[in-house]
N, C-alpha and C positions, 0 to 999 in steps of 0.2 A: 334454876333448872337442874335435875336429877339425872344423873345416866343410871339406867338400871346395871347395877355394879356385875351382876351374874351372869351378864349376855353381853356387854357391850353394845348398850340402845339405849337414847336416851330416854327417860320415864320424864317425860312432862310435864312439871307442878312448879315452875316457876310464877306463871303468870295465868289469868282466866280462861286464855285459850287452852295452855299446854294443860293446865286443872280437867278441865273439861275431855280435853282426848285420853286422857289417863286412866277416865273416871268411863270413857268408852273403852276401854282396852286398847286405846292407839298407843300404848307404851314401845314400840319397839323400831328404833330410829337407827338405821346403818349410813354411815359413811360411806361416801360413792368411791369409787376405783377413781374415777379421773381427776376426783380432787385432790385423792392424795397422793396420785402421781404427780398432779401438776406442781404442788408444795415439796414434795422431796427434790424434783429434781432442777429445782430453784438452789437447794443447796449443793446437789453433784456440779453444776453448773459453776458452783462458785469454790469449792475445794471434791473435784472426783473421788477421792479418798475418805471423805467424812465418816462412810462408815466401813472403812478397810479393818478388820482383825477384829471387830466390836460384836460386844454381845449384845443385841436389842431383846426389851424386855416389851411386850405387849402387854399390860392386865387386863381383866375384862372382854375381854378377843377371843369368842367361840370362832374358833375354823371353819364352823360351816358357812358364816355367817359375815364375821368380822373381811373386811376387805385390807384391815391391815393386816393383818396375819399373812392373807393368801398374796398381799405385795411382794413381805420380804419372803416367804417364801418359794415365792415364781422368780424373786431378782437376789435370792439368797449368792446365787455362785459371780455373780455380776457386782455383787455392793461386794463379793470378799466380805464375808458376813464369818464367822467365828462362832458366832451364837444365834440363836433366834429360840425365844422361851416366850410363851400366852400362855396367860391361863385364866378361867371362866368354868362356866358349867357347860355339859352336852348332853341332849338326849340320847342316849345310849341306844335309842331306836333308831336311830337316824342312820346309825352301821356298829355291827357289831365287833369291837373291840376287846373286849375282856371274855373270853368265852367260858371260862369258869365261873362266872355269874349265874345269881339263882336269876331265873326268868322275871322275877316279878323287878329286879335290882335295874334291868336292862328295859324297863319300862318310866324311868324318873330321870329327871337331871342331877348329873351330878359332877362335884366340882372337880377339874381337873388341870396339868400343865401337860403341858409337851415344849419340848426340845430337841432342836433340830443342829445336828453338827454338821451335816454332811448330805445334799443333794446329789446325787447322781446325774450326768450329763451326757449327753449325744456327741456325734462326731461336729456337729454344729455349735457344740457349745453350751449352750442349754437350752433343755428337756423342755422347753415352758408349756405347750400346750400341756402335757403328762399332767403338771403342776397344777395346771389349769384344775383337775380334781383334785379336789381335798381328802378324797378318800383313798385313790393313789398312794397318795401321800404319807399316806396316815398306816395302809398295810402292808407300805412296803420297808417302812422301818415303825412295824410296831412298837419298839422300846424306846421311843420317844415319847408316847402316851401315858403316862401314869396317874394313879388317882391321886388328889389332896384328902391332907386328913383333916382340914379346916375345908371352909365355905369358900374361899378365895378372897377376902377380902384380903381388901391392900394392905389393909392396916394389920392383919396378922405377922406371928414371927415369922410364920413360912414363906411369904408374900414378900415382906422384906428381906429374908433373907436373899430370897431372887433378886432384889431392887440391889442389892448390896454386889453384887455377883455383876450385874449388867453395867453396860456403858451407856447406853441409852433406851431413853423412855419414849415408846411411840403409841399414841393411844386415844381416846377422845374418854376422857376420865369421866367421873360422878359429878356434877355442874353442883348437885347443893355440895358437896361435900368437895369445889376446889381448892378453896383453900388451903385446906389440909391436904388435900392429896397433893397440891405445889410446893407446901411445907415439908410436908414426905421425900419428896423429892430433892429439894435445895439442900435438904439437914446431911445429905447421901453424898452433895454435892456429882450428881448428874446430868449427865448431858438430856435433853428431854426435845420433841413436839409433841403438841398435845391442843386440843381444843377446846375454847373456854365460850364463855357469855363473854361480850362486850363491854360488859357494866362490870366485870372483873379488874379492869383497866384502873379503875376509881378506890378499890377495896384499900387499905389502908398495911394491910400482909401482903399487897401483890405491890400497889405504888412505889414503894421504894425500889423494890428489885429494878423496873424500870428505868429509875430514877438515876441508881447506880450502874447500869448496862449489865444486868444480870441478868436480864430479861427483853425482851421485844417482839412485836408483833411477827408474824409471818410473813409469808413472801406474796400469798394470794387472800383472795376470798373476803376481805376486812370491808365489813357496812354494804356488802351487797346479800347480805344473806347467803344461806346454802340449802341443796338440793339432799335431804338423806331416802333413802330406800326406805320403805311400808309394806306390811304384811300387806296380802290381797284385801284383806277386811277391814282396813284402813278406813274410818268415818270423817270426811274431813268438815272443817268447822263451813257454816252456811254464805260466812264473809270471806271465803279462801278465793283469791282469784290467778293464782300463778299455775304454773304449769301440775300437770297430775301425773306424766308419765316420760321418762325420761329412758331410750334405748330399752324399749320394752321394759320397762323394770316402773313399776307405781313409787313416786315419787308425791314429798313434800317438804315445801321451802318452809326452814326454821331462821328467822331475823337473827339479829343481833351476834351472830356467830363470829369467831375468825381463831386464827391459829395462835399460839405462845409458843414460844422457844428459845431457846439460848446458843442453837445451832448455827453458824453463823451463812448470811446470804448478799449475795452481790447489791441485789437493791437497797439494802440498809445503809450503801457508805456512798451513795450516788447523790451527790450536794445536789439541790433543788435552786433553782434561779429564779430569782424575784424581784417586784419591781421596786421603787424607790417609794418615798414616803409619798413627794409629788405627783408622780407616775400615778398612783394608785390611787389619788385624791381625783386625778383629769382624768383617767383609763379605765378604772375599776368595772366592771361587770356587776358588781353588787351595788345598790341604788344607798345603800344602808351606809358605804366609804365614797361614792364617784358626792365630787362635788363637796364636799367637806376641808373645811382647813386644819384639821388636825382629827386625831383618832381621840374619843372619847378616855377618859381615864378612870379606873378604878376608886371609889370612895374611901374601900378598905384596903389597899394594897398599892404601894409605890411601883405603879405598872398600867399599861394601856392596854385598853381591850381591840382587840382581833378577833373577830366576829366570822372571817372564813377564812381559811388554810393560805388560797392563792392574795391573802389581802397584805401576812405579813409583809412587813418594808423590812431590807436587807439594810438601810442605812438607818438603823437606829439602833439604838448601843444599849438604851434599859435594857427593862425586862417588859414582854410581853404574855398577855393571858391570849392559849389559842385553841382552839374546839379542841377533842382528846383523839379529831379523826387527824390532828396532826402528826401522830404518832406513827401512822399506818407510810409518811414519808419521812419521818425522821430519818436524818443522818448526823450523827452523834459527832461526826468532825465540823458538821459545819453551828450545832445550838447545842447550847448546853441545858437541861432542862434542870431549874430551879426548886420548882414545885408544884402543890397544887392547890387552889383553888378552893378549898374547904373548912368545916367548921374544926376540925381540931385542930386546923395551923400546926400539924408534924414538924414545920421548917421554921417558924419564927417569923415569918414575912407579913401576916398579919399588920396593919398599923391601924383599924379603930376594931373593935366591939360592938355591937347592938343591942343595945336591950330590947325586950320583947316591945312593950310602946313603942318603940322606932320602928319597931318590924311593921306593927299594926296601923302606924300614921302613914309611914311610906304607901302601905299597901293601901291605904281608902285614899288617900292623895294620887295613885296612879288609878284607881278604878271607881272610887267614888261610892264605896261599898265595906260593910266590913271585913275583916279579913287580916291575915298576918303573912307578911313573906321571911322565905329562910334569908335574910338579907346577908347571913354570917359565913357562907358561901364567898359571894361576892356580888356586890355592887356598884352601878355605875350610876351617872348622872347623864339624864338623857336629852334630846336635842330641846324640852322643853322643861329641863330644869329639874326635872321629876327623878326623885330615887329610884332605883328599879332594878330587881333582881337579874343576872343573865344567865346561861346553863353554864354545865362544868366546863372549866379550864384548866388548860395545864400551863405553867408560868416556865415561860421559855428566855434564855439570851444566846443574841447572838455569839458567835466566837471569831477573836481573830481581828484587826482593823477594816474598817469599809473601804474596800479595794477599789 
């Protein structure tokens, strides 16, 4: 999935759907205010200071538009903000800024930063509604607007050079291009939030960050999808059945989302309580562990499969494989995560191989059909004896003695 780099919206072309709104002009996807309120102040909650004296760097974030922008902006004199720099394209029609412009120049987008050092404030403190316009804003300290002499991409020297200047990165970046734009970021060593795909979680450039606490999920939003803003001509797909309008504002729910960060948050280090191996065998909720005398074990991997989040057993000392929504509760004091779950074995924890035959027997043996399964992933042996592939895992152990 693409955010279109010159607006901060994402451009759709991960999948059939997003292909298809693209290819309608649905490219233009904003970030709601109340989510990214609800996600920053998950971390003010857990250090008030996080962003005292810092410079935030938005890329991608037109003002008119971007709701990260108009955040720190509106909460600039309240975070003790230092810096606040975006930059993106604007259509110069939208308010007239540069007035020595030839007229036809003041009819195109074109790419710009602003930096903002200093809001002005009321006998109350701050000015927020004022704030509330972006164009306020914008003429009451015009020499914070200046043109770029590149495009804005990130990946320019002038783009970096901002990155290099900033303490933190807040933003919902280019989805084909996370990668690199996370590698951009890490190589700077900065602090960062930012918005990915979910299936980011598995990439093999993003895993280990994880793996080593470089990296972790956010504080909200993780596998319930999210809510962004749509032009009014917004075409939605004929299978869309979630909500269309949210606080007057035409709304559509994009899956698979959730936050990255490195910022740190109160719920990341709040140890999770769970039941025992037996507990969970008599008690479970899930029909697939209640009634079982042991948990299924890996064929390729010295480790048992955990099949849902509430199944792991706190008294067991391996290693366990457990969905990758485990992540969205990890607390790094209480498991250590080992690995994951896939065909390049990054970690060594691999113990057989498959050849394709085995892929192909396994699979007509569990379906009775031709067919190959990725077996080199991970598999298990199931309650009828049968090979059979299961989805990603991440290979987790506990830490510590069973208290």
């Amino acid at each position: 999935m693409k955010l279109h780099i010159r607006k901060g919206v994402i451009d759709m072309a991960a999948n059939t759907k997003l292909t298809q709104a693209k290819n309608a002009k649905n490219d233009e996807f904003y970030t709601q205010m109340e989510d990214i309120e609800k996600e920053i102040q998950a971390y003010l909650n857990f250090d008030p200071n996080v962003f005292k004296g810092k410079t935030v760097l938005c890329p991608c974030d037109d003002p008119y538009e971007s709701n990260f922008f108009k955040y720190f902006a509106q909460h600039f004199n309240v975070l003790r903000l230092k810096k606040l720099i975006a930059t993106s394209t604007i259509a110069s029609t939208q308010l007239t800024l540069f007035e020595d412009e030839p007229a036809e120049d003041k009819t195109t987008k074109n790419p710009h930063k602003i930096e903002i050092t200093e809001i002005e404030i009321d006998e109350n403190g701050e000015n927020y509604n004022y704030w509330l316009n972006v164009e306020n804003l914008l003429r009451n300290k015009k020499n914070v607007l200046t043109r770029l002499k590149g495009d804005s991409d990130f990946r320019s020297d002038e783009i970096t050079k901002l990155r290099d200047e900033a303490d933190v990165i807040v933003t919902n970046p280019p989805f084909s291009l996370f990668r690199e734009f996370l590698a951009w970021i890490v190589e700077a060593g900065k602090q960062f939030l930012i918005i990915g795909n979910m299936n980011a979680i598995t990439y093999k450039e993003i895993f280990p960050l994880i793996k080593e606490n470089k990296m972790w999920l956010g504080a909200t939003n993780f596998n319930t999808g999210m809510y962004f803003k749509v032009p009014d001509n917004f075409v939605y797909a004929d299978s869309y059945k979630f909500e269309r309008e949210k606080y007057g504002e035409k709304v559509n729910r994009v899956p698979g989302v959730c936050w990255f960060s490195n910022l740190e948050h109160g719920r990341r280090h709040q140890p999770i309580p769970f039941m025992t191996m037996e507990d969970n065998f008599r008690h479970s909720r899930h029909k697939e562990i209640r009634g079982k005398e042991s948990y299924d074990k890996y064929d390729n991997y010295d480790a048992i499969e955990v099949p849902f989040f509430d199944a792991i057993p706190f008294d067991y000392d391996g290693v366990m494989g457990v969905p990758i929504s485990f992540l969205d509760k990890y607390c790094p004091e209480q498991f250590e995560i080992m690995g994951m779950c896939e065909n390049l074995d990054l970690y060594n924890l691999k113990t057989k191989t498959y050849t394709t035959a085995e892929c192909q027997q396994a699979y007509f043996n569990k379906f009775a059909k031709k067919g190959t399964y990725d077996l080199n992933a991970s598999g298990v042996i199931n309650k009828n004896g049968l090979l059979e592939k299961v989805y990603q895992r991440i290979l987790i152990k506990r830490k510590g003695p069973i208290q």
